[in-house]
C-alpha positions in Angstrom: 152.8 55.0 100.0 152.7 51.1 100.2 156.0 49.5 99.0 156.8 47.2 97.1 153.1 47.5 95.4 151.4 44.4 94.5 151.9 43.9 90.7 150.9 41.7 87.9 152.3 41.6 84.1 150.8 42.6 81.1 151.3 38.5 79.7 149.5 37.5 83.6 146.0 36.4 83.0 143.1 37.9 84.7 142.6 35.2 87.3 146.1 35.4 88.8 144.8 39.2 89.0 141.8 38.0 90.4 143.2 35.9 92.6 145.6 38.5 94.1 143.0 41.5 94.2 141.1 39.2 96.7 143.6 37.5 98.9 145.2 41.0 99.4 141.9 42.9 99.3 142.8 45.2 97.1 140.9 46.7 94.2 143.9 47.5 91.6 146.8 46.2 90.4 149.9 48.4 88.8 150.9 46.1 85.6 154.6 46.4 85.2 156.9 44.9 82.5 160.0 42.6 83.7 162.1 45.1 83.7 159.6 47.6 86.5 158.4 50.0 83.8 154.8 51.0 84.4 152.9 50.0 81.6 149.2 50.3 82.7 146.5 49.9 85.5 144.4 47.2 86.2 141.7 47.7 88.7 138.1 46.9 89.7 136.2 48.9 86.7 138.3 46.9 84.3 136.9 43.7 85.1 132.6 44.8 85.8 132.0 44.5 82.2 132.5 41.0 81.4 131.2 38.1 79.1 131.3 35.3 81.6 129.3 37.7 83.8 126.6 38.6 81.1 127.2 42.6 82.1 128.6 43.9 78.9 127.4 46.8 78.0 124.1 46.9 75.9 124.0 49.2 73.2 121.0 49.9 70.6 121.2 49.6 67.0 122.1 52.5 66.1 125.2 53.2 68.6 126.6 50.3 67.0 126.2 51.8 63.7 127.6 54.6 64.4 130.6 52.9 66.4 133.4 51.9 64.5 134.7 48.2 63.0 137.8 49.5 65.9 135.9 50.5 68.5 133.7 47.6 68.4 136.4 45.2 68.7 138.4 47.0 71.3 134.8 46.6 73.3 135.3 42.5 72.7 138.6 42.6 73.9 137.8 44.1 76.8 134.7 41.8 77.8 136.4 38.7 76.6 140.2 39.4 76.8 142.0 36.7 79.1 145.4 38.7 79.6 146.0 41.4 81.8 147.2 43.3 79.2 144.4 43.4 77.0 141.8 44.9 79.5 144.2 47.0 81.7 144.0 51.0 81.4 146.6 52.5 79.8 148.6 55.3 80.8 147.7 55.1 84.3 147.8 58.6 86.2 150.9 58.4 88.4 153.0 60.5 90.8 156.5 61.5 91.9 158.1 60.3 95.0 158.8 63.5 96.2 155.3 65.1 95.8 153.1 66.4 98.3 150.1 64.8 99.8 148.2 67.8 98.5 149.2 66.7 95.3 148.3 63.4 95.5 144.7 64.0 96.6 144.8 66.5 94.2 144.8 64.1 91.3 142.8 61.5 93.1 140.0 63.7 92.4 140.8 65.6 89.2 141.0 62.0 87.7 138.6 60.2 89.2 140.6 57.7 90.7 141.2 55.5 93.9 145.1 54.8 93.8 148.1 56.1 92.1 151.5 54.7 91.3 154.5 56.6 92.8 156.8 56.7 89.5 160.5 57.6 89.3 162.1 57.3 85.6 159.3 55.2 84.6 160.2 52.9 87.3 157.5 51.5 89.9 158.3 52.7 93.5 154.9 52.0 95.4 151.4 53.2 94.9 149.5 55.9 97.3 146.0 54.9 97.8 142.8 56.6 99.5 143.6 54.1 102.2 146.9 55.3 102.7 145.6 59.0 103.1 143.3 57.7 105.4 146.1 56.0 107.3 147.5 59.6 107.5 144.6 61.3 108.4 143.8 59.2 111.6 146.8 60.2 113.7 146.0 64.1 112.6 142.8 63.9 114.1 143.5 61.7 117.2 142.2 63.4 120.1 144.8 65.0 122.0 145.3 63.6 125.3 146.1 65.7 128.9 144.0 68.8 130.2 143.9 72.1 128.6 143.1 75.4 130.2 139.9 76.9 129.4 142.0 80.1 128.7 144.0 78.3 126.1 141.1 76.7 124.7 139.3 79.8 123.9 142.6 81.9 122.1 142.8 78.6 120.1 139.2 79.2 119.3 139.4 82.7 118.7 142.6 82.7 116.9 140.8 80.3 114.1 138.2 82.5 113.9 140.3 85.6 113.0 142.2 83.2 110.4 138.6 82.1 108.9 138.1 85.9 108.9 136.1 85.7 105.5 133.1 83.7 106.9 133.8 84.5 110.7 134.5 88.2 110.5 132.6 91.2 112.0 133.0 89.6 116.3 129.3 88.1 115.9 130.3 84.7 117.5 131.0 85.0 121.6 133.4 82.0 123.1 132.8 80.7 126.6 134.5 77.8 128.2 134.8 76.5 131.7 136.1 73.1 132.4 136.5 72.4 128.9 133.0 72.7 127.8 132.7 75.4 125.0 129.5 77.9 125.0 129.0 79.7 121.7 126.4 82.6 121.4 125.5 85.2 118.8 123.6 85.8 116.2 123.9 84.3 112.2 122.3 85.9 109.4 123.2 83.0 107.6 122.5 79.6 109.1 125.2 77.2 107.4 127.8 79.4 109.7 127.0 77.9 112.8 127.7 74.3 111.6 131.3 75.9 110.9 131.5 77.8 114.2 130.9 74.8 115.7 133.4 72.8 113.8 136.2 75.0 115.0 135.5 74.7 118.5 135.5 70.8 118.3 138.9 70.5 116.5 140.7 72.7 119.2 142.2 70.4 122.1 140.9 69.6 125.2 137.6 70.7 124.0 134.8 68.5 126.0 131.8 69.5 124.4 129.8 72.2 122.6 127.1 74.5 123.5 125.2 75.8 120.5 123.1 79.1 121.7 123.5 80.6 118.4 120.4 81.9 116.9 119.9 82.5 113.2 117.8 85.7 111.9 116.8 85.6 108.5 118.0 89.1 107.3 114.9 90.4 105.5 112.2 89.0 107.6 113.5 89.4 110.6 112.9 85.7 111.9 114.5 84.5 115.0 115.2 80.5 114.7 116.9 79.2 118.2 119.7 76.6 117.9 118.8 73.2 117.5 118.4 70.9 120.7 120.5 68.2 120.9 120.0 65.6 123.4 
């Protein structure tokens, strides 16, 4: 997580927000009382539908009919409010310190949202946000450095197969590799499996390149399609 998090107050008006979402290029804001509770959210989708920017939302007749005297004027508050507090999202979606990043991306995209405030007793600790699993990610997937033996690199490829045993089952896929360079051959009945075969042999280390001779048979015409060519 990033900590301390950037923060505004509920009593802040949007410009200072403004102000800060740009200089620190940043796209929300945790709102926090003086005291560190949590109180809300500010971020990007608060502030598209604005008066000064004419981009309110337009709505016919009869939705405003059928809206009500409350809704309607929480909608002006929202275009027009000056205060952080007025436009903010409440009850932002937040997250222990000690959780998982499984959980965190977990709620990223069962809420639909880009960041998330790491919360203990109602106190602000940090936020996590998609560029922090990014950060995380980028080491993961760093190419490993030094020489592998072909050997290795083929158990390694093997081994994932026989974990990925629900797609990759039944031995159709054969592993070659000298000096690093991987040669796959067999034959799919289904054609989005050789996209995956592939995958595995490029994550293993010291993997050069790939060599798709896979070809695809469509099971009840009995169609041969060669791999693609890649240059």
């Amino acid at each position: 997580m990033t900590a301390p998090a950037i923060t505004v107050a509920p009593a802040d008006t949007i410009t200072t927000a403004l102000h800060l979402m740009l200089s620190h290029k940043i796209s929300g804001l945790p709102v926090i009382t003086s005291n560190g509770q949590l109180v809300g959210l500010l971020t990007e989708g608060d502030l598209l539908r604005r008066n000064e920017l004419g981009t309110e939302e337009k709505t016919s007749w009869l939705q405003s009919l059928l809206r009500s005297s409350g809704k309607l004027a929480s909608d002006y508050v929202h275009t027009h409010g000056r205060k952080v507090g007025e436009i903010m999202s409440h009850e932002p979606v937040s997250i222990p310190p000690d959780a998982s990043l499984q959980d965190a991306v977990d709620l990223m995209i069962r809420h639909h949202v880009k960041r998330l405030p790491v919360v203990r007793n109602e106190q602000l600790l940090g936020i996590i946000s998609r560029a922090d699993i990014l950060r995380a990610l980028l080491p993961a997937i760093r190419e490993e450095a030094g020489t592998v033996s072909d050997d290795i690199i083929k158990k390694a490829i093997l081994e994932e197969y026989r974990n990925q045993h629900k797609w990759a089952g039944g031995n159709f896929i054969n592993v070659d590799v000298r000096n690093g360079v991987v040669e796959l051959n067999g034959t799919l009945t289904d054609d989005r499996l050789r996209a995956a075969a592939r995958v595995v042999a490029e994550n293993v280390p010291g993997v050069v390149s790939v060599i798709d001779n896979m070809t695809f048979v469509e099971p009840f015409s009995s169609t041969e399609i060669p791999p693609p060519m890649f240059p």
